[in-house]
C-alpha positions in Angstrom: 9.6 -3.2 -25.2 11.7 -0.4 -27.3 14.6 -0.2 -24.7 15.9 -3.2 -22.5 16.8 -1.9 -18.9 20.5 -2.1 -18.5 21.9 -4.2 -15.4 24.0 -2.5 -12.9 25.3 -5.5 -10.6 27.7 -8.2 -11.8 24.4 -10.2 -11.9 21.9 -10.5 -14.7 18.4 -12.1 -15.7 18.0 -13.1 -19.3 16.2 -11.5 -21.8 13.1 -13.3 -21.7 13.4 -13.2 -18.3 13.8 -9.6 -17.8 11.3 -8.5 -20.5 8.5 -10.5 -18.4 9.1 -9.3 -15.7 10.1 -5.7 -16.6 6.4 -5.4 -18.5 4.7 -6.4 -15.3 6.9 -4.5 -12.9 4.9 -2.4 -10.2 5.8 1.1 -11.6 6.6 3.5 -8.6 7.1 7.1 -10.2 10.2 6.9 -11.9 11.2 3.2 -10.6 9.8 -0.4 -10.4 9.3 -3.0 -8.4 9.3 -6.0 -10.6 9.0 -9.4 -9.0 12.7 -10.9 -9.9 14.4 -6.8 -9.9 14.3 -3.6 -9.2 14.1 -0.6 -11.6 15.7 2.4 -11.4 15.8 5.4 -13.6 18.7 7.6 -14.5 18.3 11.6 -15.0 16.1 11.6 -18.0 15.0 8.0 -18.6 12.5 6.0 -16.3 13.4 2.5 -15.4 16.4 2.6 -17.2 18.4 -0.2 -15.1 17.8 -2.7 -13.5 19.1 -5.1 -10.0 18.1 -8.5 -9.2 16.8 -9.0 -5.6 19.6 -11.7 -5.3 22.0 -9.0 -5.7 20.6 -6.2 -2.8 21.8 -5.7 0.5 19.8 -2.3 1.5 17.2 0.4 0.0 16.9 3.3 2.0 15.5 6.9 1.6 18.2 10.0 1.6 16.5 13.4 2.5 18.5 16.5 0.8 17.3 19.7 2.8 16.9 22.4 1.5 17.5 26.1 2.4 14.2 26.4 5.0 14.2 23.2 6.5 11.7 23.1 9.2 10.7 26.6 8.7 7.6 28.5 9.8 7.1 29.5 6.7 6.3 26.9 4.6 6.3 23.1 3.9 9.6 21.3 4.1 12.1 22.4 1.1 13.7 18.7 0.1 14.7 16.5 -2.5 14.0 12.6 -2.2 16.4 9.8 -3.1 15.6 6.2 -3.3 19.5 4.9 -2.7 20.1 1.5 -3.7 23.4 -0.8 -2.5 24.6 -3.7 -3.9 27.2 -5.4 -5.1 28.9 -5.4 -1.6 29.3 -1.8 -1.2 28.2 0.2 -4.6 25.2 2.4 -4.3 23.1 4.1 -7.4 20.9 7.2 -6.2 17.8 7.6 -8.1 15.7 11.1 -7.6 12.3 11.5 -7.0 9.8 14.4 -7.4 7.6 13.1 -4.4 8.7 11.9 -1.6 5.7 9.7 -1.1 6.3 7.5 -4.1 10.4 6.6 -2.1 8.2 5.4 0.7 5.9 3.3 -1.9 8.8 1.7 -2.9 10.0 0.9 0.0 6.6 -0.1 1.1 6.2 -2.8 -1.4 9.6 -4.2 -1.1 9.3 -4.4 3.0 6.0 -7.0 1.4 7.3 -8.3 -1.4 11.0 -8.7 -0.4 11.7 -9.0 3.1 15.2 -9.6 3.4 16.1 -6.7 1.9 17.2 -4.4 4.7 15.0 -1.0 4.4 17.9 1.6 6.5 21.5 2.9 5.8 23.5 1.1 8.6 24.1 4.8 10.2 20.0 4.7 10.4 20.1 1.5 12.0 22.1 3.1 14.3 20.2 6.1 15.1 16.8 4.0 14.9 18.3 1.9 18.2 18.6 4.9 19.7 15.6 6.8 19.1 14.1 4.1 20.4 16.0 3.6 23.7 15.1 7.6 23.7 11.9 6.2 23.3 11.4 3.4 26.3 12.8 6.2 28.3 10.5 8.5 27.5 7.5 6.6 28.6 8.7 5.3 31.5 9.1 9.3 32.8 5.0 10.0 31.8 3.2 10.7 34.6 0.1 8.3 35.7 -3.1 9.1 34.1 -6.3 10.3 35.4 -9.3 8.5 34.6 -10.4 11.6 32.4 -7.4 11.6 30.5 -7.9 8.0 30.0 -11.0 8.5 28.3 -9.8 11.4 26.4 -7.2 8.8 25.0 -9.9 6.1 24.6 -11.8 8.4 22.2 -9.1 9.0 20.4 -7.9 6.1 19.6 -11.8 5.0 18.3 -11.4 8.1 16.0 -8.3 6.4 14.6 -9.6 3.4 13.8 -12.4 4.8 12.3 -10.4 6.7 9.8 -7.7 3.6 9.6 -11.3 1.7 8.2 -10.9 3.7 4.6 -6.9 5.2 5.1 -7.6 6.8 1.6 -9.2 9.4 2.9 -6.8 10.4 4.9 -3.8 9.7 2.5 -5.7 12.1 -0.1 -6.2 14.7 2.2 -2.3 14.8 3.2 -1.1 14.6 -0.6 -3.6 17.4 -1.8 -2.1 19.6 1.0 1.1 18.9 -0.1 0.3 19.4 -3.3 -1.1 22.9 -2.4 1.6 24.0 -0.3 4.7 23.1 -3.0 2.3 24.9 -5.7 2.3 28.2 -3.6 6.2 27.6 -2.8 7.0 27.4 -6.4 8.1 31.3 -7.4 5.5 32.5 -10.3 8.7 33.8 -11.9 10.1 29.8 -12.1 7.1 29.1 -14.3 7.9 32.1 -16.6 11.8 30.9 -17.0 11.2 27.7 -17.2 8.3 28.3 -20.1 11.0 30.4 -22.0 13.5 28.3 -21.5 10.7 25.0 -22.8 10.2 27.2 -25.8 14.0 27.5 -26.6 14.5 24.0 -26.3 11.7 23.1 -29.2 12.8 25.4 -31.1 16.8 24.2 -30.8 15.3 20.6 -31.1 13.5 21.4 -34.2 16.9 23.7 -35.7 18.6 20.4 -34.4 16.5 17.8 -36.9 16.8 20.3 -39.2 20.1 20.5 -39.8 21.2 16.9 -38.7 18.9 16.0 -41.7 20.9 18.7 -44.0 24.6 17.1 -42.4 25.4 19.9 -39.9 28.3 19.2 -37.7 26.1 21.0 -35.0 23.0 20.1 -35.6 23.3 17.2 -33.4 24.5 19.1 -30.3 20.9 21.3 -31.0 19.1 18.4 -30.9 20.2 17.2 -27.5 19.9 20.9 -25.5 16.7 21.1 -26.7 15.6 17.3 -25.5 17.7 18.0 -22.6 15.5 21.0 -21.6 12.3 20.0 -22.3 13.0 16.4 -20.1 14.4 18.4 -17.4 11.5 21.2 -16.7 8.9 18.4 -17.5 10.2 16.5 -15.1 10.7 19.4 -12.3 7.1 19.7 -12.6 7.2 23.6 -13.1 5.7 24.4 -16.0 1.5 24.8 -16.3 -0.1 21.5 -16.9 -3.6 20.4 -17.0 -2.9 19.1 -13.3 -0.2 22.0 -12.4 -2.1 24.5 -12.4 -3.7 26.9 -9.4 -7.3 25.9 -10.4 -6.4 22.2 -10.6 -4.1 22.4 -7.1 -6.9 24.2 -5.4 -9.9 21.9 -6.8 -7.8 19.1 -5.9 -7.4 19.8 -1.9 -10.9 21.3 -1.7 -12.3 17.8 -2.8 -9.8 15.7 -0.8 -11.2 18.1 2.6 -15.3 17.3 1.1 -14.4 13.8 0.8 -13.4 13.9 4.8 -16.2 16.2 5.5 -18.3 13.8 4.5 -16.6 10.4 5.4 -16.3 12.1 9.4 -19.8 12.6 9.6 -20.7 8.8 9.8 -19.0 9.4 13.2 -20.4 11.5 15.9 -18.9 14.1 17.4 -15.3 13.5 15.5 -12.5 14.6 17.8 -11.1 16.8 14.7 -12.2 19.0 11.7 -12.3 17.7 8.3 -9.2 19.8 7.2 -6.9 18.1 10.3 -8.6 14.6 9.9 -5.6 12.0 10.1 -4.3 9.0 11.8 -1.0 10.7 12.9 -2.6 14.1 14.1 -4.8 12.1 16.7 -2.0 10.0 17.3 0.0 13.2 18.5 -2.7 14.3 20.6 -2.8 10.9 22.6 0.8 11.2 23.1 0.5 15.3 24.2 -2.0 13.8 26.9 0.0 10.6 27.8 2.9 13.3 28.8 0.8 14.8 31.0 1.1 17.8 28.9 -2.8 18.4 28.4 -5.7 17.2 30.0 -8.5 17.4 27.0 -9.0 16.9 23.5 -9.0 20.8 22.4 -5.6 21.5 24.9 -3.9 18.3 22.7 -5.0 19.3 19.4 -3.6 23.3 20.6 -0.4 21.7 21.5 0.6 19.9 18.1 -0.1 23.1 16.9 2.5 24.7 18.9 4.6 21.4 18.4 5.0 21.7 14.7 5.2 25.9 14.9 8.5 25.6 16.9 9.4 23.1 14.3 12.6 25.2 12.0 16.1 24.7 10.5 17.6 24.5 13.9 15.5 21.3 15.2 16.7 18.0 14.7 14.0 15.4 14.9 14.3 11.5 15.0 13.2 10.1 11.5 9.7 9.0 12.5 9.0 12.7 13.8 10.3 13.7 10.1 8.1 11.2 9.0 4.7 12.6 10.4 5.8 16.2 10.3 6.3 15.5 6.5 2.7 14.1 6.3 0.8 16.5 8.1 2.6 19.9 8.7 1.3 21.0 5.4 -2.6 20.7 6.6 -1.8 23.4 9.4 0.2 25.8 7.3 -2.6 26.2 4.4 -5.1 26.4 7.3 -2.7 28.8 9.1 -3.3 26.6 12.3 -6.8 27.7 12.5 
């Protein structure tokens, strides 16, 4: 191990210790979850600290909105934070680019470390009263016909057939993503941000150069041009091998084949391919358990008007955010066909 992660809390492991455990970490984008501490990464470096469990009270997930918000026009415009306390009271903020890897972390720590608590004590909060909201909410629904009970009874057998291999479905929500940010992302970014690349290896270069030759300046080269390169590599802007439109493209196209094919070991699925998950089905029990459609093709017509009315002025509960985030993105590059 070249670097040693540096420890942010007033506790510490030792070296043998921490390299042990650092080198067989579970690496989460730019973090870790080791078995004795928790990685975190600073602007440019990847696990570049580190906190013993013994020394967290919570890990929680900020959302940064973006101009957009919930807009009709696209996916959701936001930066993800993993925001760790500790220390009675400090906090360290670590950025991500996707805001499925903050709620991997926080997956494998709710597993592997349950007494850290997982919500900012304002979500706690709101969380007790979403779900008061909640209990209300069903005790209002209407009773059910038998009809609509067996709408919801097929459902519910389509859910657990796709909760039998959940990869499908988590492929097919990332690769829509994936499409959706790609066709967000200005062409003119890619342009700048290749320019701007170009600059930086050719100050880092100039930089070396003159550093080797003594130059009082040479040094201050050396770090724009690391400093650019790190920061558009990390933004994810320029072309790569996997950032590109015939990668992004080939990537959804084969994440909807894979559910094409996977939904055909079930008769008559409730859904097509391209709107196959959990949390779509699960919407469409609830638009029916409200009384607010009677049939499968009514419910399925009503999330999509659900997540149309969805924009910057609609505040949702965090679970709504939560399977908005995961599935809005299917209906947009589909234009709710």
């Amino acid at each position: 191990m070249i670097f040693m992660p540096y420890p942010l809390s007033t506790l510490h492991l030792d070296k043998e210790e921490l390299k042990i455990d650092k080198k067989t970490c579970k690496k989460i984008g730019p973090c870790g979850v080791g078995n004795k501490a928790l990685y975190l990464n600073s602007f440019f470096i990847d696990r570049k600290y580190y906190i013993p469990y013994s020394s967290i009270t919570r890990v929680f997930k900020r959302i940064a909105m973006s101009e957009g918000g919930f807009s009709g026009k696209g996916m959701f415009a936001t930066m993800s934070y993993l925001v760790v306390e500790y220390d009675h009271g400090k906090q360290k903020q670590c950025n991500f680019k996707y805001e499925d890897q903050v709620d991997e972390v926080l997956h494998s720590l709710k597993k592997e470390q349950p007494q850290i608590k997982l919500y900012s004590k304002a979500g706690e909060a709101k969380i007790k009263e979403e779900e008061e909201k909640k209990r209300l909410e069903i005790l209002s629904r209407p009773k059910l016909h038998a009809s609509q009970e067996k709408e919801i009874a097929e459902l519910e057998r389509a859910i657990a057939y796709l909760e039998k291999e959940p990869s499908y479905s988590e492929h097919l929500s990332a690769a829509a993503k994936r499409k959706r940010a790609y066709y967000r992302t200005r062409p003119s970014y890619r342009y700048v941000a290749m320019a701007i690349t170009i600059l930086g290896f050719i100050a880092l270069i100039y930089g070396i150069y003159s550093f080797a030759h003594h130059s009082d300046f040479g040094i201050y080269f050396a770090l724009f041009g690391i400093a650019a390169i790190f920061t558009f590599a990390g933004l994810s802007v320029l072309p790569t091998a996997r950032n590109n439109k015939s990668a992004v493209m080939k990537y959804n196209d084969d994440a909807i084949s894979a559910m094409e094919e996977y939904i055909e070991g079930y008769a008559k699925f409730p859904l097509p391919a391209r709107y196959a998950h959990p949390i779509v089905l699960q919407r469409m029990i609830r638009v029916i358990q409200q009384g607010r459609a009677s049939k499968k093709e009514e419910a399925l017509n009503v999330v999509k008007d659900d997540l149309k009315a969805l924009n910057e002025n609609v505040q949702v509960s965090q679970e709504e955010y939560d399977e908005v985030v995961a599935i809005k993105a299917m209906f947009l590059n589909a234009n709710y066909e």
